[in-house]
C-alpha positions in Angstrom: 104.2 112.7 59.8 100.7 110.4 59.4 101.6 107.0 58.6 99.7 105.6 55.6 96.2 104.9 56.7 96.1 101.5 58.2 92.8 101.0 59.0 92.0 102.9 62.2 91.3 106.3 60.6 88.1 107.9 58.7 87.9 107.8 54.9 86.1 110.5 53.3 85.1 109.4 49.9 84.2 111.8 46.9 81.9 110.3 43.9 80.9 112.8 40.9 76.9 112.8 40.5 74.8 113.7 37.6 71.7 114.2 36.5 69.7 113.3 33.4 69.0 117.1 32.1 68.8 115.1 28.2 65.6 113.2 30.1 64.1 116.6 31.3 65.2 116.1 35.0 65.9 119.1 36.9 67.8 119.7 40.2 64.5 120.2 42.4 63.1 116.9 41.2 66.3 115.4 41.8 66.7 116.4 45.5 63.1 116.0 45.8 63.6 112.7 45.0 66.6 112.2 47.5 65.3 113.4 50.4 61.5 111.4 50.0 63.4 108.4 48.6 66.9 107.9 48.2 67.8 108.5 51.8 65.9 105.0 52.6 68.7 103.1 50.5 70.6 100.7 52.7 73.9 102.0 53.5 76.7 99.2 55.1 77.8 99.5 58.7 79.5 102.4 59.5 79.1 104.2 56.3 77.0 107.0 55.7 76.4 109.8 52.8 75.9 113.2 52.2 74.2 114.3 48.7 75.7 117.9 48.1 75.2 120.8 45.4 77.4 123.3 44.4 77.3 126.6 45.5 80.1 128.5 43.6 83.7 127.9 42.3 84.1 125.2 39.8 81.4 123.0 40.1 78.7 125.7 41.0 74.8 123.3 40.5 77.0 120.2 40.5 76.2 117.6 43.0 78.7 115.7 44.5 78.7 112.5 47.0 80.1 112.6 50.1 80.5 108.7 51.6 82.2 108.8 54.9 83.3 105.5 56.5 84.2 105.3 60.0 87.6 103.2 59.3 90.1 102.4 56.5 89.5 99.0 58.0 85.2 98.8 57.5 85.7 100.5 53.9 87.5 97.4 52.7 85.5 94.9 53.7 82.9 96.1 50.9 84.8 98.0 48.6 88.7 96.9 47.0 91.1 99.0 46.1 89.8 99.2 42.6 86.4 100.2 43.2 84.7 96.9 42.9 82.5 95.0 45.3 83.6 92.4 47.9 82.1 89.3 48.3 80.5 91.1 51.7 79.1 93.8 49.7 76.9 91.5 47.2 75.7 89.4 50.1 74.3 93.1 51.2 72.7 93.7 48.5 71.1 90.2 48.3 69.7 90.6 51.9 68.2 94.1 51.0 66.2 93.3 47.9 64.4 96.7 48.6 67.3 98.6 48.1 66.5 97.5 43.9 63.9 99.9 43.5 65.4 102.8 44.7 68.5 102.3 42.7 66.4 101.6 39.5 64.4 104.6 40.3 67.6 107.0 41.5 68.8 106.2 37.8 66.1 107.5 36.0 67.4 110.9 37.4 71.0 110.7 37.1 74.0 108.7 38.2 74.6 106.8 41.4 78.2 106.9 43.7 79.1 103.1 41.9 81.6 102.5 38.9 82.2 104.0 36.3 81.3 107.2 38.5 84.4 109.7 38.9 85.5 109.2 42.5 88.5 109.4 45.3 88.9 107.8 48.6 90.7 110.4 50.9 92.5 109.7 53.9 92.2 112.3 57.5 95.7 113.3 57.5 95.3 116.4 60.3 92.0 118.4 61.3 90.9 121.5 64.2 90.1 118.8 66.9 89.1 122.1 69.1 86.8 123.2 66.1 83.4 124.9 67.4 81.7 123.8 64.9 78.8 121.5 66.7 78.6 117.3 66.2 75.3 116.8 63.9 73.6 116.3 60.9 75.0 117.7 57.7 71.7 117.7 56.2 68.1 117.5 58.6 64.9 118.0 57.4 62.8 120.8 59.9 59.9 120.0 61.7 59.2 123.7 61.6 61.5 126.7 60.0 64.2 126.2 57.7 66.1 122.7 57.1 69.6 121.9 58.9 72.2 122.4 56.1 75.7 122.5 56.3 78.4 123.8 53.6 80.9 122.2 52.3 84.2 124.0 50.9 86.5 121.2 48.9 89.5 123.0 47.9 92.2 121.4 46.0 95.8 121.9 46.6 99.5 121.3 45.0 103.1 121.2 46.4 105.5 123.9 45.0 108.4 122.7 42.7 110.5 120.7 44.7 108.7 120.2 47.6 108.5 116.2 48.9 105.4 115.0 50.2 106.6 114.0 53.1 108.4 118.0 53.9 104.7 119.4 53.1 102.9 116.7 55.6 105.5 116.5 58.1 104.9 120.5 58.6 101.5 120.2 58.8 101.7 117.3 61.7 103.5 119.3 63.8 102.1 122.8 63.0 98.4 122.0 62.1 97.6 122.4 66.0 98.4 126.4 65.5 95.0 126.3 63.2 92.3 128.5 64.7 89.0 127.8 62.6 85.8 130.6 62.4 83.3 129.7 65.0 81.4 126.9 63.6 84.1 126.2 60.8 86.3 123.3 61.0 89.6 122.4 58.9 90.3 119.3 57.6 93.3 118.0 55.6 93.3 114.7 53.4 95.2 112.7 51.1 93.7 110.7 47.7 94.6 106.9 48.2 92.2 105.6 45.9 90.3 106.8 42.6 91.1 109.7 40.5 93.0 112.1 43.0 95.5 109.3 44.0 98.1 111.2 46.3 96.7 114.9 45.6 95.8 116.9 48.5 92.4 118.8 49.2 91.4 121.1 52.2 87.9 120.4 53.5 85.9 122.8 55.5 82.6 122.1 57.5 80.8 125.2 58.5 77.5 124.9 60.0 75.3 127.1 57.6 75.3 129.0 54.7 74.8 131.7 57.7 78.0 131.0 59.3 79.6 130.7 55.8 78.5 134.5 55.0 79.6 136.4 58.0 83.2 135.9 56.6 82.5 134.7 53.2 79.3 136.2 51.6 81.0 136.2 48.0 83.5 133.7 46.5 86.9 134.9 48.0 85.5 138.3 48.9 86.7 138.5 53.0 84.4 140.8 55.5 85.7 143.2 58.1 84.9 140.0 60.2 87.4 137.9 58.7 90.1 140.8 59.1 89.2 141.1 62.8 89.3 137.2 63.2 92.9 137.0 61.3 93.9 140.2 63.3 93.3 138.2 66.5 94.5 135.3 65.7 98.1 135.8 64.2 99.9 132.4 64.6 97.3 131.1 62.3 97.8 133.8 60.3 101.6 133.1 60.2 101.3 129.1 59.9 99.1 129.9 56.9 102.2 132.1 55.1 104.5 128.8 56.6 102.3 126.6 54.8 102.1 128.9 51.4 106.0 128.4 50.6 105.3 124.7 50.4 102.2 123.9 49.0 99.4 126.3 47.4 96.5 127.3 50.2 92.7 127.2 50.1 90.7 129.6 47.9 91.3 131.5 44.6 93.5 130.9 42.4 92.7 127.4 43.4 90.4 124.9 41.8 87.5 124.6 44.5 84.1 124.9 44.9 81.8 124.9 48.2 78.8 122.9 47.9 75.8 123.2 50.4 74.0 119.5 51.6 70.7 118.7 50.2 70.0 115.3 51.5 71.8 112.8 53.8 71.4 109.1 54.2 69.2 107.8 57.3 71.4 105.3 58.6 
């Protein structure tokens, strides 16, 4: 089993966005907005952000924040465990006054990833290290064609009556290396430690395009002859998945989840 994160591992951090549709904004302004602006606010070392937009499941034309922070460790030298700045963090903001204007002008459209915002701090407790999916931006503007833009499934998960936490992550430590992702897919698996989600579990895929999403995936849990033929080929998967299913509930319907597409991402 993971130990509790002590510093050395990723943190994948969810914040709740919305916009002002009372004040007449509208999601193209919004992500116009974003891309043109927003992605010029400062971000602290080793952070970055995602801004993404629901696709379908529950949060379908939501946007969602995705802050990932290359350790436990750099996370809490500006954020404490309840959300609040550090005494690092405002002596950021003091030495970026321009950052100001873009926040004042980010909430004249909707919400910003800051308190009182909805949010958890997940923990990396296993992922497809031999995932195809390609290293890259979740979100690049084109110089010609269409814009890099990568899909985001968050699914939410629960263990089965009686089930520890530590029986449910144990298995997957020693099993999740049987995982065998869709080319350009990958599986992650992480843990709330902080925020709203404390201790839940949710499944995170990254697949490279709404492309790769619809060659197995064109409609919300509706599977091609492509996903048969993967599963077909690939049957310890297939069998760690039914494993897994008798101690906690699995991706995808009946779950609570919803796979969001990226609209903007921060220039670091």
């Amino acid at each position: 089993m993971k130990p509790v994160n002590c510093g050395v591992d990723p943190v994948f951090s969810f914040h709740y966005v919305a916009i002002d549709t009372e004040a007449g904004v509208t999601p193209a302004a919004f992500e116009s907005f974003v891309r043109h602006c927003g992605v010029y606010m400062p971000t602290y070392p080793g952070w970055s952000w995602t801004l993404l937009r629901g696709l379908r499941g529950e949060r379908g034309g939501q946007y969602l924040m995705l802050c990932e922070v290359d350790t436990a460790a750099q996370r809490d030298r500006y954020i404490t465990e309840d959300g609040n700045k550090t005494v690092l963090a405002r002596e950021f903001w003091e030495q970026h006054p321009e950052a100001t204007q873009i926040l004042t002008e980010w909430k004249r459209y909707g919400t910003f990833c800051e308190l009182p915002t909805l949010y958890t701090d997940y923990r990396l407790l296993a992922e497809n290290t031999r995932s195809s999916l390609p290293q890259g931006p979740r979100y690049q503007e084109p110089t010609r064609g269409d814009p890099t833009a990568r899909v985001i499934g968050i699914h939410n998960l629960a263990l089965r009556p009686d089930v520890p936490a530590e029986t449910f992550e144990r298995f997957i430590a020693q099993n999740h290396h049987r995982i065998e992702d869709y080319p350009n897919w990958k599986f992650r698996l992480l843990k709330g430690e902080r925020g709203n989600r404390l201790d839940q579990y949710v499944v995170m895929m990254e697949i490279a395009s709404l492309a790769a999403l619809d060659v197995f995936y064109p409609e919300a849990d509706i599977a091609t002859k492509e996903a048969a033929i993967f599963a077909h080929s690939h049957r310890d998967t297939k069998l760690m998945y039914e494993e897994w299913k008798q101690l906690a509930s699995f991706s995808g319907s009946p779950q609570i989840y919803t796979d969001y597409i990226a609209v903007a991402q921060s220039i670091n």
